[in-house]
Biopython code that builds the backbone (N, CA, C, O; Angstrom):
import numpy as np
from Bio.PDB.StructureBuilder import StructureBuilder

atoms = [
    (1, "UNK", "N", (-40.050, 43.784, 297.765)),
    (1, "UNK", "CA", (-39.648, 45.138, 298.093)),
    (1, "UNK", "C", (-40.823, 45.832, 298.783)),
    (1, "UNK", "O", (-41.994, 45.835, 298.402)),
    (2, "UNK", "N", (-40.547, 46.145, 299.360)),
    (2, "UNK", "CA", (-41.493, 46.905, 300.499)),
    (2, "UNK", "C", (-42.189, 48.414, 300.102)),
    (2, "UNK", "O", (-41.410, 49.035, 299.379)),
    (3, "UNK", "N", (-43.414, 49.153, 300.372)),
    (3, "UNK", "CA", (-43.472, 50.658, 299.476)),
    (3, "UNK", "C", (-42.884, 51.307, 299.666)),
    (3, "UNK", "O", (-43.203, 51.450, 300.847)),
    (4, "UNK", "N", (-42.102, 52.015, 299.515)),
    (4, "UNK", "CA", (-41.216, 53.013, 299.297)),
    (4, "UNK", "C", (-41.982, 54.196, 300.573)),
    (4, "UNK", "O", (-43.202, 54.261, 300.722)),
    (5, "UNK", "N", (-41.022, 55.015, 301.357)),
    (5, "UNK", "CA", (-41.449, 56.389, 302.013)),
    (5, "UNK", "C", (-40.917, 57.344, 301.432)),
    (5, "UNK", "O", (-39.699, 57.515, 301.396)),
    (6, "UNK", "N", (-41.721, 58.049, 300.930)),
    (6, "UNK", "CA", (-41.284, 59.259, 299.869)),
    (6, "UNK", "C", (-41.468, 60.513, 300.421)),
    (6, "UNK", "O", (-42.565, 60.710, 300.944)),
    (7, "UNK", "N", (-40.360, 61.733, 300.432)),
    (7, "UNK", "CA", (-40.780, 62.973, 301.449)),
    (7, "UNK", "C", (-40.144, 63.890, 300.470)),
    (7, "UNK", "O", (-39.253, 63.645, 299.657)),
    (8, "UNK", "N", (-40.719, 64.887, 300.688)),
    (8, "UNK", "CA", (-39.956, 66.225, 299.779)),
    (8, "UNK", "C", (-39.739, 67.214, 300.445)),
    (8, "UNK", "O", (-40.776, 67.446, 301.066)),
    (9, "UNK", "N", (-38.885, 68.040, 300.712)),
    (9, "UNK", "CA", (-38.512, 69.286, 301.478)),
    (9, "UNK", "C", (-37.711, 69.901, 300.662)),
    (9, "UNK", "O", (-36.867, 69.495, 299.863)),
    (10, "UNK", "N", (-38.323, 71.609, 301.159)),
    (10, "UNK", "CA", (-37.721, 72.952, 300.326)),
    (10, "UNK", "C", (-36.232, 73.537, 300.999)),
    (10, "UNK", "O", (-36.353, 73.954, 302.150)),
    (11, "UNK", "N", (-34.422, 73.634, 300.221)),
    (11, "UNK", "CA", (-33.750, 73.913, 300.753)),
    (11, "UNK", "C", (-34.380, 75.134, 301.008)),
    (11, "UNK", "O", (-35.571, 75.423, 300.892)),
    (12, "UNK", "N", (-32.696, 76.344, 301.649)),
    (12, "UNK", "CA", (-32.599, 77.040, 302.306)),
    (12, "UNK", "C", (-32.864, 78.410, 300.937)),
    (12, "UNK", "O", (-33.023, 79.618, 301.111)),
    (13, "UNK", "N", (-32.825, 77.645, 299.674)),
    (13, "UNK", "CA", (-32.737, 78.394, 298.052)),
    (13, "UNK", "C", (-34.157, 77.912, 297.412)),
    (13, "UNK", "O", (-34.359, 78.143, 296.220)),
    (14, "UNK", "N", (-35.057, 77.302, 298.128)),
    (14, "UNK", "CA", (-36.421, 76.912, 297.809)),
    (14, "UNK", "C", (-36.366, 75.292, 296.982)),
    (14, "UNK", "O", (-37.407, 74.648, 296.860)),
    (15, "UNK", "N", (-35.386, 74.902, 296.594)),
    (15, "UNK", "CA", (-35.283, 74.084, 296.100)),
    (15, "UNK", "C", (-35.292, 72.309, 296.629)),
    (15, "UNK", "O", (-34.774, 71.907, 297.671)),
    (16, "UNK", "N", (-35.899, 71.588, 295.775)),
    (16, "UNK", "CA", (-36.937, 70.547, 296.091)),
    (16, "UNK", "C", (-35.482, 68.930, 296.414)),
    (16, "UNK", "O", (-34.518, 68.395, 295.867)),
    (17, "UNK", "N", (-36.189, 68.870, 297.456)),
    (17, "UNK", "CA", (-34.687, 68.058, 297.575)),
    (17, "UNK", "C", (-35.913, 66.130, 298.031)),
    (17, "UNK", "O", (-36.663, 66.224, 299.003)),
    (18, "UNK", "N", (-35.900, 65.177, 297.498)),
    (18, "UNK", "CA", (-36.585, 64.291, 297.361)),
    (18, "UNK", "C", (-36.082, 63.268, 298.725)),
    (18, "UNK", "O", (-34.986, 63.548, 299.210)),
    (19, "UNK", "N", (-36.544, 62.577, 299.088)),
    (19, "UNK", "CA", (-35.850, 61.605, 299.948)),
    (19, "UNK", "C", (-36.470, 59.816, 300.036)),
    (19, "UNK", "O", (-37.466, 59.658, 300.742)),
    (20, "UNK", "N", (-36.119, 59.064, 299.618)),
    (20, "UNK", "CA", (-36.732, 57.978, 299.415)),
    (20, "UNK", "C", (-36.556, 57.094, 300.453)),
    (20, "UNK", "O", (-35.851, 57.574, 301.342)),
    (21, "UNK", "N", (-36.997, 55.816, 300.692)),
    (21, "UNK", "CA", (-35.890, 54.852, 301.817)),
    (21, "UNK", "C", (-37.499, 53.734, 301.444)),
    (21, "UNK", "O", (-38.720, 53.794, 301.294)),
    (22, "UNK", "N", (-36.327, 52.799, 301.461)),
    (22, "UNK", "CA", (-37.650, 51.201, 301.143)),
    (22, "UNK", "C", (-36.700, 49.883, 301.786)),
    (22, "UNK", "O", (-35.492, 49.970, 302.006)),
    (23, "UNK", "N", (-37.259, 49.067, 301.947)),
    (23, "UNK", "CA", (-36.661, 47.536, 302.596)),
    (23, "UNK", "C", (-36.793, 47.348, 301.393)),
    (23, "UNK", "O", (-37.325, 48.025, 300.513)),
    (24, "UNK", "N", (-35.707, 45.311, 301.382)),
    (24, "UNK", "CA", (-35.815, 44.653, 300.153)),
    (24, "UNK", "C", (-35.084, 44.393, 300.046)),
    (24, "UNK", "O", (-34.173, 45.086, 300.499)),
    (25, "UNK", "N", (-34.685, 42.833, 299.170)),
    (25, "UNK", "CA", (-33.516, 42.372, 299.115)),
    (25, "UNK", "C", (-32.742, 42.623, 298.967)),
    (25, "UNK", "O", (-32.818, 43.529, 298.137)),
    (26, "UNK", "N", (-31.235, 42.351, 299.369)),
    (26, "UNK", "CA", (-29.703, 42.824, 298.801)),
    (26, "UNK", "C", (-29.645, 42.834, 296.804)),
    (26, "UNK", "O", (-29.008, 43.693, 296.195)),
    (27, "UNK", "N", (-30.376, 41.798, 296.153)),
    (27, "UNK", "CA", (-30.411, 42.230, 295.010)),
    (27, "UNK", "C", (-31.147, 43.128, 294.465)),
    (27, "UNK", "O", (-30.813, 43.582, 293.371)),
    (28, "UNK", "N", (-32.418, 43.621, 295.175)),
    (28, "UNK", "CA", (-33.645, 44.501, 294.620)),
    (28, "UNK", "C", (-32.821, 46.121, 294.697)),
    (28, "UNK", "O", (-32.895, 47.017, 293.855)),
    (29, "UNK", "N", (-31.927, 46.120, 296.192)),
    (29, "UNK", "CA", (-31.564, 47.339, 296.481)),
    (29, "UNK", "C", (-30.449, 47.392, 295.500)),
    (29, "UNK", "O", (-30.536, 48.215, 294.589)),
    (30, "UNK", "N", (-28.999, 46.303, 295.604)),
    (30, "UNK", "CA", (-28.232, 46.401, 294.594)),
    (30, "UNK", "C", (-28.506, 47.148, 293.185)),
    (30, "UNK", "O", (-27.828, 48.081, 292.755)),
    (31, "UNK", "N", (-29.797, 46.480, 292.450)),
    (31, "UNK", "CA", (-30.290, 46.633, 291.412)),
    (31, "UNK", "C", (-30.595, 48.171, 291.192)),
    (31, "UNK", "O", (-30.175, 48.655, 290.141)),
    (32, "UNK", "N", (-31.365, 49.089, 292.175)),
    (32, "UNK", "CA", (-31.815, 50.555, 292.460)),
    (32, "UNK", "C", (-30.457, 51.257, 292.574)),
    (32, "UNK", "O", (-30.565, 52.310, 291.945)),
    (33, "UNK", "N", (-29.260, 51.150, 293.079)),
    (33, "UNK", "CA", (-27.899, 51.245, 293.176)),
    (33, "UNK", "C", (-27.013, 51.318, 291.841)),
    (33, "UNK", "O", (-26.337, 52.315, 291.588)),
    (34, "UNK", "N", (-27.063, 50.195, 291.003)),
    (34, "UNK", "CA", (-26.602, 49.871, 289.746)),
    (34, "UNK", "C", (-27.319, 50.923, 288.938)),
    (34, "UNK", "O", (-26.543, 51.668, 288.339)),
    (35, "UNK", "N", (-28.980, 51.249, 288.717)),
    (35, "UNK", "CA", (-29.271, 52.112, 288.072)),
    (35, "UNK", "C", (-28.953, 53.817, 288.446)),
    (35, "UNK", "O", (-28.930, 54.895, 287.852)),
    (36, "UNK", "N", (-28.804, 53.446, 289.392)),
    (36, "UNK", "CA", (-28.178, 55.359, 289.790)),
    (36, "UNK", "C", (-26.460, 55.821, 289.472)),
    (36, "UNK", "O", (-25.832, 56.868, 289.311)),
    (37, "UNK", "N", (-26.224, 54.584, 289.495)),
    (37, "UNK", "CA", (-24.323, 54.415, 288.910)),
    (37, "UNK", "C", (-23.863, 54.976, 290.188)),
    (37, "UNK", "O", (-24.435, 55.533, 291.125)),
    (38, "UNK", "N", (-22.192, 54.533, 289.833)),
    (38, "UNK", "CA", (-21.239, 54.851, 291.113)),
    (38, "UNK", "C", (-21.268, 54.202, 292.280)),
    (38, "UNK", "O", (-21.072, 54.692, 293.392)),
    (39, "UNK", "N", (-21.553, 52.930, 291.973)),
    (39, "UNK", "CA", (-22.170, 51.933, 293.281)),
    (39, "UNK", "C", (-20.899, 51.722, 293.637)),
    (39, "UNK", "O", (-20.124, 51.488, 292.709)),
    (40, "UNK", "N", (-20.377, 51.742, 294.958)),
    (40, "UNK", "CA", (-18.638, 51.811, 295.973)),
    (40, "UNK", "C", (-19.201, 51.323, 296.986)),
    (40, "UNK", "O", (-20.237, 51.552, 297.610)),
    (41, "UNK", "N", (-18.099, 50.391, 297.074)),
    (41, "UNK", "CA", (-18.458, 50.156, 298.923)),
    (41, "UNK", "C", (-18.032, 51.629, 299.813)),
    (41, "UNK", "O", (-17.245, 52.477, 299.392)),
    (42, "UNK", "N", (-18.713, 51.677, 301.042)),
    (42, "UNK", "CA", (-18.711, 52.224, 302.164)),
    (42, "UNK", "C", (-18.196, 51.802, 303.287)),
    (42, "UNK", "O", (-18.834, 51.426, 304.270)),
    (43, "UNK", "N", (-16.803, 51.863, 303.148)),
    (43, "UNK", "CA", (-16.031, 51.064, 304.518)),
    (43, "UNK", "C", (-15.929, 51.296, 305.523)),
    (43, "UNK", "O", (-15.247, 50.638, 306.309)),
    (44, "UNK", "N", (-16.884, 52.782, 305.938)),
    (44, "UNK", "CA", (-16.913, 53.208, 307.478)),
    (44, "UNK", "C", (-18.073, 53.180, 308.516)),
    (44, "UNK", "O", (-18.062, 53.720, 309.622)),
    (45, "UNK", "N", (-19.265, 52.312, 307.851)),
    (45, "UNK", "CA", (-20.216, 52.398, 308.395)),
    (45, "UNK", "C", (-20.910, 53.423, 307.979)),
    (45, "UNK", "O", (-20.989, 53.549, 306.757)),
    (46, "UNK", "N", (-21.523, 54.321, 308.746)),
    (46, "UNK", "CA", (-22.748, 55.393, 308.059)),
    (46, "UNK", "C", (-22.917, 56.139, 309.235)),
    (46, "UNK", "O", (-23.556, 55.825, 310.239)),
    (47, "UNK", "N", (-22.122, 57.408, 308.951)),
    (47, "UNK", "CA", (-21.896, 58.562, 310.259)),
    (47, "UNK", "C", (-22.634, 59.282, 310.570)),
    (47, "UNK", "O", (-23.328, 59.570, 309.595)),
    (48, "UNK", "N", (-22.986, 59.895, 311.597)),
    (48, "UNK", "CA", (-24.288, 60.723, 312.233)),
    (48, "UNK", "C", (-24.761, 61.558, 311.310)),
    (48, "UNK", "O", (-25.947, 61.809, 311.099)),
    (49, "UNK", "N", (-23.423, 62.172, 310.520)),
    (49, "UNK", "CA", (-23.851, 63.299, 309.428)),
    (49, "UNK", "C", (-24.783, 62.984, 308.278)),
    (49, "UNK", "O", (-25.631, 63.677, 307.716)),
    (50, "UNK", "N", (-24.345, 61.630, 308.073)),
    (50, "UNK", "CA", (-24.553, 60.981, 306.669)),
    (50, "UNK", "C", (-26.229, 60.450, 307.728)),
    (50, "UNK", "O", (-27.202, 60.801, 307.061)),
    (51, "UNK", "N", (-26.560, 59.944, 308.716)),
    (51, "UNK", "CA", (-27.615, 59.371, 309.001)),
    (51, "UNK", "C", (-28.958, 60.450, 308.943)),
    (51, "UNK", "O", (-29.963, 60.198, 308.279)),
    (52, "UNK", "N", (-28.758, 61.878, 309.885)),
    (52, "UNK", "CA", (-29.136, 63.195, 309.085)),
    (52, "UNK", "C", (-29.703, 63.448, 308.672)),
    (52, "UNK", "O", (-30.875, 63.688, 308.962)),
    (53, "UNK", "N", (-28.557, 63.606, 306.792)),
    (53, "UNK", "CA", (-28.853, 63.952, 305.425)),
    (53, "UNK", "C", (-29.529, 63.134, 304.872)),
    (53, "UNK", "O", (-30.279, 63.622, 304.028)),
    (54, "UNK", "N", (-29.615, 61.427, 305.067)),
    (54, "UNK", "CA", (-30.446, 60.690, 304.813)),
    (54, "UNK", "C", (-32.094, 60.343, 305.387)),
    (54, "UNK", "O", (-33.204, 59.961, 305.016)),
    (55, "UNK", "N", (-31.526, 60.669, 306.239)),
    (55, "UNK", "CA", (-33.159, 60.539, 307.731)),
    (55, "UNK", "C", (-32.731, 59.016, 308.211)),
    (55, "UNK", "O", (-33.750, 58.391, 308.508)),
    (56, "UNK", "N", (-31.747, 58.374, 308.345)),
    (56, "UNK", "CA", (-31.681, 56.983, 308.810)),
    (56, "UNK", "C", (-31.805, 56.917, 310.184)),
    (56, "UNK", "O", (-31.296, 57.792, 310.886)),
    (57, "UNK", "N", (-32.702, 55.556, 310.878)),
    (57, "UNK", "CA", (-32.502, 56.354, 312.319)),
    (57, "UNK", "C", (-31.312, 55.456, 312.933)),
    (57, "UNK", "O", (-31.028, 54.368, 312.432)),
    (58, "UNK", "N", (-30.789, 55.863, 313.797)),
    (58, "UNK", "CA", (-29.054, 55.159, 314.381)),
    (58, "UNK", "C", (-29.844, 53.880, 314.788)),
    (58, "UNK", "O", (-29.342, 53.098, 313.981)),
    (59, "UNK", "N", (-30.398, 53.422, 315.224)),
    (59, "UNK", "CA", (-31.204, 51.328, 314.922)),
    (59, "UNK", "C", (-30.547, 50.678, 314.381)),
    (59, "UNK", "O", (-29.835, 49.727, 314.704)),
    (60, "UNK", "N", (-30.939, 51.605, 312.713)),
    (60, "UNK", "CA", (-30.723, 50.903, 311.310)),
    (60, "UNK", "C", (-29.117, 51.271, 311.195)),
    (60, "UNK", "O", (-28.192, 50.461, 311.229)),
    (61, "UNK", "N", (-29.054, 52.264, 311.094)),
    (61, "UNK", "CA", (-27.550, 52.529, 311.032)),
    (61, "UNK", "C", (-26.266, 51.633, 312.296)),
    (61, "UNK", "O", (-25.048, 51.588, 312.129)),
    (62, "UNK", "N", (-26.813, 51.211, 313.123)),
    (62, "UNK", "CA", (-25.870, 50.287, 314.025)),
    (62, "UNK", "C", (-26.021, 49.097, 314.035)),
    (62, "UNK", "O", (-25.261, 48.191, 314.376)),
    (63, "UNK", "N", (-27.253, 49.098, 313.567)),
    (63, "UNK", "CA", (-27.735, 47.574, 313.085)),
    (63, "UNK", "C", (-26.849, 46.811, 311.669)),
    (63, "UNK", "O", (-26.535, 45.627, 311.543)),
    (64, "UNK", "N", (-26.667, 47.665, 310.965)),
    (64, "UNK", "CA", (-25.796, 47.096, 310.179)),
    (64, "UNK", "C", (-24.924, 47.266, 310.236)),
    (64, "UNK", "O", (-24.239, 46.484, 309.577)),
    (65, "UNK", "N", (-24.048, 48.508, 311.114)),
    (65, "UNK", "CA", (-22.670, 48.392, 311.127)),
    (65, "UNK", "C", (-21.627, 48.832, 310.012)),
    (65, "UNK", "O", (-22.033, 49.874, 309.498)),
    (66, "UNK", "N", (-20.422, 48.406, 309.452)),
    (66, "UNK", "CA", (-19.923, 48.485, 307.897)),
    (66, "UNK", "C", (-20.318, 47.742, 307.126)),
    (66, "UNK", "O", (-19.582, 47.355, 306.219)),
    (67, "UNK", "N", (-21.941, 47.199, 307.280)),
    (67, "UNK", "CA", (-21.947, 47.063, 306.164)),
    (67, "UNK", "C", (-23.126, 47.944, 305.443)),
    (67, "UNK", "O", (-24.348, 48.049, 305.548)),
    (68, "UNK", "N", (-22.073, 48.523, 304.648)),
    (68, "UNK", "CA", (-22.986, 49.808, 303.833)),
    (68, "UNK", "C", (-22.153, 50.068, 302.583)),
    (68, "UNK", "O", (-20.924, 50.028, 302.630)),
    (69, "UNK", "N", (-23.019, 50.411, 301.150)),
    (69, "UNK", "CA", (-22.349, 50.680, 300.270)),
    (69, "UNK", "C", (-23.297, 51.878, 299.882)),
    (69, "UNK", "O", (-24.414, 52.056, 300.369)),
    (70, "UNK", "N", (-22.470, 52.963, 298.593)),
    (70, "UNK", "CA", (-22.982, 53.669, 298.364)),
    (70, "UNK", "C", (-22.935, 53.971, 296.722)),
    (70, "UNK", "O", (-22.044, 53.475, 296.034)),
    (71, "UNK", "N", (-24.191, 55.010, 296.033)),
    (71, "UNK", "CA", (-24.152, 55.263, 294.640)),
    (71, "UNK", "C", (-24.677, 56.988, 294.643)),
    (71, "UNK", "O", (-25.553, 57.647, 295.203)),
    (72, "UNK", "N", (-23.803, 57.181, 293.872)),
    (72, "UNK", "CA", (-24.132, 58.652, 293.313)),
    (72, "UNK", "C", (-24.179, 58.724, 292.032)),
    (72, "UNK", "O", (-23.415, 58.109, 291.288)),
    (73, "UNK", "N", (-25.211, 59.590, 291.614)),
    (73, "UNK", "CA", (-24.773, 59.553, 289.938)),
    (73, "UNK", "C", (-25.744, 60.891, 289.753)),
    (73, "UNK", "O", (-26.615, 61.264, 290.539)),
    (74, "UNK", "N", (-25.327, 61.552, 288.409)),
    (74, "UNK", "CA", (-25.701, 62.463, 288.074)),
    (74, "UNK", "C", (-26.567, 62.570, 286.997)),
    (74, "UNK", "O", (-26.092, 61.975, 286.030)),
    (75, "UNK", "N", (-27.970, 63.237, 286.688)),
    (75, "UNK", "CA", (-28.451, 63.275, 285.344)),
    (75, "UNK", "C", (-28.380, 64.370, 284.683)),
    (75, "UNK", "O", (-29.130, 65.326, 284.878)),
    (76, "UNK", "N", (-27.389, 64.329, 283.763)),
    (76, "UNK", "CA", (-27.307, 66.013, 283.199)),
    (76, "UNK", "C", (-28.279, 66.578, 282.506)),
    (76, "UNK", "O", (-28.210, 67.767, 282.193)),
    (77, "UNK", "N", (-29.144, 65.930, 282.226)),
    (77, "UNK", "CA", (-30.721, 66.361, 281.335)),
    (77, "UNK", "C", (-31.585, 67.011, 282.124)),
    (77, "UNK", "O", (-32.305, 67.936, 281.749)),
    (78, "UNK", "N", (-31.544, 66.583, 283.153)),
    (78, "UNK", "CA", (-32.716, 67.563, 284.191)),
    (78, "UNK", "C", (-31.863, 68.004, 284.872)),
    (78, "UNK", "O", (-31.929, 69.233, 284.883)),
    (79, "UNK", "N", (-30.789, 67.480, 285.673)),
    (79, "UNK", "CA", (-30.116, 68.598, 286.071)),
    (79, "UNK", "C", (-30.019, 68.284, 287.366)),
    (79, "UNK", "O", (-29.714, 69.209, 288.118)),
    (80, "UNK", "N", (-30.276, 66.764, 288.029)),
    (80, "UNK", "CA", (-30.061, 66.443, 288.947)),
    (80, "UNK", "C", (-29.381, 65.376, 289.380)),
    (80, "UNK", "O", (-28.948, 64.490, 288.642)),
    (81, "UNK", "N", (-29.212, 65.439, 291.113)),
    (81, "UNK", "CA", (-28.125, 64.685, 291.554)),
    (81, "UNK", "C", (-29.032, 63.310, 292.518)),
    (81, "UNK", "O", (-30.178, 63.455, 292.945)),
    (82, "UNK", "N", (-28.287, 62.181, 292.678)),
    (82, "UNK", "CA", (-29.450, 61.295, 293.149)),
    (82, "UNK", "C", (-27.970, 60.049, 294.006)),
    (82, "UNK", "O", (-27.176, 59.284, 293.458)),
    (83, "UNK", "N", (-28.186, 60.382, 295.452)),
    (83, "UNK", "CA", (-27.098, 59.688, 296.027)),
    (83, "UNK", "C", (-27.657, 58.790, 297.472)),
    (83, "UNK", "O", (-28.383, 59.288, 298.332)),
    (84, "UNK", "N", (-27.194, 57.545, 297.488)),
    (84, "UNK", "CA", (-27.861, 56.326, 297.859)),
    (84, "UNK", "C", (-26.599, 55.964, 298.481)),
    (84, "UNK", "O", (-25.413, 56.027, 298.160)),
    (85, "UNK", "N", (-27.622, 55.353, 300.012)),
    (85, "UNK", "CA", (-26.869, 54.433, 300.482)),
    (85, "UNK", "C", (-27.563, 53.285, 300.806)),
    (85, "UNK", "O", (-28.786, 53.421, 300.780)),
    (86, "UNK", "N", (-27.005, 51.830, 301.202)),
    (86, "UNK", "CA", (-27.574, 51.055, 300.729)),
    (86, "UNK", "C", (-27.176, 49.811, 302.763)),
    (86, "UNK", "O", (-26.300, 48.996, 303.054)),
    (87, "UNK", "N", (-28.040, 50.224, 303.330)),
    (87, "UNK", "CA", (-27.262, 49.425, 304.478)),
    (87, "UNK", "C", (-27.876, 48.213, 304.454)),
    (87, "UNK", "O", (-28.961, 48.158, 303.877)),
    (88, "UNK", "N", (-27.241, 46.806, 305.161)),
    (88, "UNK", "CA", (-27.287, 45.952, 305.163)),
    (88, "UNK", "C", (-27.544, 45.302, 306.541)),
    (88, "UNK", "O", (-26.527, 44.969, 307.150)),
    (89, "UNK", "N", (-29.072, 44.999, 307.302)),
    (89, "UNK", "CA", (-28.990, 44.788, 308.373)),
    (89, "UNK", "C", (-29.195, 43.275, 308.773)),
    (89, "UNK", "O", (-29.202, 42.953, 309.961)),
    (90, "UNK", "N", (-29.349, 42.429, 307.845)),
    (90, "UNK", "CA", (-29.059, 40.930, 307.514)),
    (90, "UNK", "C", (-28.776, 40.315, 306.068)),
    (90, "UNK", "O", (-28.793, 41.020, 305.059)),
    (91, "UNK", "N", (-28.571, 39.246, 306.051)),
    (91, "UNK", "CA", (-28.568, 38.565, 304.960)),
    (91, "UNK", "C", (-29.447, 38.505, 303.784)),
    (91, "UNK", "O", (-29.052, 38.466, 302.619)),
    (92, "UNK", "N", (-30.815, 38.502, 304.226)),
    (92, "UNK", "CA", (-31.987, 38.667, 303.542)),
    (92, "UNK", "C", (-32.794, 39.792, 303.819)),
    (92, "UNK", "O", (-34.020, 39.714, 303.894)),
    (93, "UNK", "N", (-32.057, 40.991, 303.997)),
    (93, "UNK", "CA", (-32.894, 42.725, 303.952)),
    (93, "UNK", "C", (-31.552, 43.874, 304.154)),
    (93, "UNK", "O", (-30.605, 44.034, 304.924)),
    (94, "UNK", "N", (-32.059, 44.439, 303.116)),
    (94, "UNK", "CA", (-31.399, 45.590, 303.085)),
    (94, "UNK", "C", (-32.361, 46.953, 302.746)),
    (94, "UNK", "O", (-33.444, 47.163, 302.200)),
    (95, "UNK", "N", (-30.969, 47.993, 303.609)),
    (95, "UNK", "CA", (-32.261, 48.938, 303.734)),
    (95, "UNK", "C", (-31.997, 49.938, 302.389)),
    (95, "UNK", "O", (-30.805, 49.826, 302.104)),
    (96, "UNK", "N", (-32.531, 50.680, 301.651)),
    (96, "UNK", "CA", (-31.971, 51.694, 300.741)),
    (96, "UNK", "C", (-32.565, 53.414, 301.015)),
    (96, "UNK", "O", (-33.753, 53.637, 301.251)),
    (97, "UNK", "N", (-31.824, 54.190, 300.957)),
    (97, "UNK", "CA", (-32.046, 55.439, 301.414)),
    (97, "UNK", "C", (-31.169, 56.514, 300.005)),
    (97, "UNK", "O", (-29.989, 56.691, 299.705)),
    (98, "UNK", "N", (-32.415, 56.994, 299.481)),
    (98, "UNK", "CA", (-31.717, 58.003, 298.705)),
    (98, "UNK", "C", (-32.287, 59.277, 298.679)),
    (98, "UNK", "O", (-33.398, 59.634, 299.069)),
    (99, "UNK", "N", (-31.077, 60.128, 298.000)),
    (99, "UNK", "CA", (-31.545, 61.922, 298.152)),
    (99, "UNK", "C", (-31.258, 61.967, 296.605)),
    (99, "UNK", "O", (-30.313, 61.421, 296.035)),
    (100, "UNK", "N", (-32.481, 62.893, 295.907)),
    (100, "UNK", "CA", (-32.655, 63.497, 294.832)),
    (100, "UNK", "C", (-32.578, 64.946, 294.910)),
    (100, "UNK", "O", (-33.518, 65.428, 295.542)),
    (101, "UNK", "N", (-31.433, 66.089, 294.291)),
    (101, "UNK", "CA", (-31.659, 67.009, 294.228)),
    (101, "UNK", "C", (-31.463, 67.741, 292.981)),
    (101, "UNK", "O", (-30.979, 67.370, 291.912)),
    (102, "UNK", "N", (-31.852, 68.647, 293.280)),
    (102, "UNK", "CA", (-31.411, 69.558, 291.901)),
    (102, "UNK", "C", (-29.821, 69.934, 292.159)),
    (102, "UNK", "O", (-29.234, 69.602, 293.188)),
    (103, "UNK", "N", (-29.148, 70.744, 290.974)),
    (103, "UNK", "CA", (-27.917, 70.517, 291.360)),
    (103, "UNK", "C", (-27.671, 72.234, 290.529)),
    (103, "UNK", "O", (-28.422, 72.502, 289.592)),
    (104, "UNK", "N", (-26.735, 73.144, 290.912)),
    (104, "UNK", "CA", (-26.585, 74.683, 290.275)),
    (104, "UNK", "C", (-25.936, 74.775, 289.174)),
    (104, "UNK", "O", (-24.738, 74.528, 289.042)),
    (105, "UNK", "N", (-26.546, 75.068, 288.486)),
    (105, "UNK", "CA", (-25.905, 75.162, 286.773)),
    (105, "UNK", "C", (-25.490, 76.403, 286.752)),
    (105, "UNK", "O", (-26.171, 77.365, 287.104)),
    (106, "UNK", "N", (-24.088, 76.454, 286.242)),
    (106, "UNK", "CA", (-23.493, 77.872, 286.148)),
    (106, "UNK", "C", (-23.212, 78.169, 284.671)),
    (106, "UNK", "O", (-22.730, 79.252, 284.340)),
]
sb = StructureBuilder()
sb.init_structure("model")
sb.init_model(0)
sb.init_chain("A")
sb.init_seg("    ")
for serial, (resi, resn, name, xyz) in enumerate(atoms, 1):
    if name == "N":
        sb.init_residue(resn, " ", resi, " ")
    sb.init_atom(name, np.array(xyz, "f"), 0.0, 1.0, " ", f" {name:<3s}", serial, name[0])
structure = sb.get_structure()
């Protein structure tokens, strides 16, 4: 698995929104996927919007094409949200891209 690029930026409400993205095998990323829960395939590829919100650059994103799956999951203890996508640009590398945020408790 490759080091991780880690970035943090303040929303539009000051709030800390995380952004991760690392190479690494289809099982290493699977595995980072499985622990965030809600792992679904992604049957449309990975859309400009979604490339974006992630920071993916369209390369990686056309480079793999449909094949992309995704995980969302929630931690209700701190209070945040943590949603991954997981593209696939060969057999032996996959890319993983996730967003950590806080989430509004009412």
């Amino acid at each position: 698995m490759d080091e991780p690029d880690i970035t943090a930026e303040r929303d539009d409400d000051g709030n800390v929104e995380y952004k991760v993205h690392f190479s690494g095998s289809p099982d290493e990323a699977e595995e980072v996927c499985r622990q965030v829960k809600g792992w679904l395939p992604h049957l449309e590829g990975t859309s400009t919007e979604e490339q974006q919100r992630f920071g993916i650059d369209a390369d990686v994103a056309a480079k793999a094409g449909e094949e992309t799956r995704e995980c969302t999951g929630i931690d209700q203890e701190s209070g945040t949200q943590t949603e991954g996508l997981v593209l696939y640009s060969d057999d032996e590398t996959a890319d993983v891209y996730l967003r950590t945020y806080e989430i509004n408790r009412r």
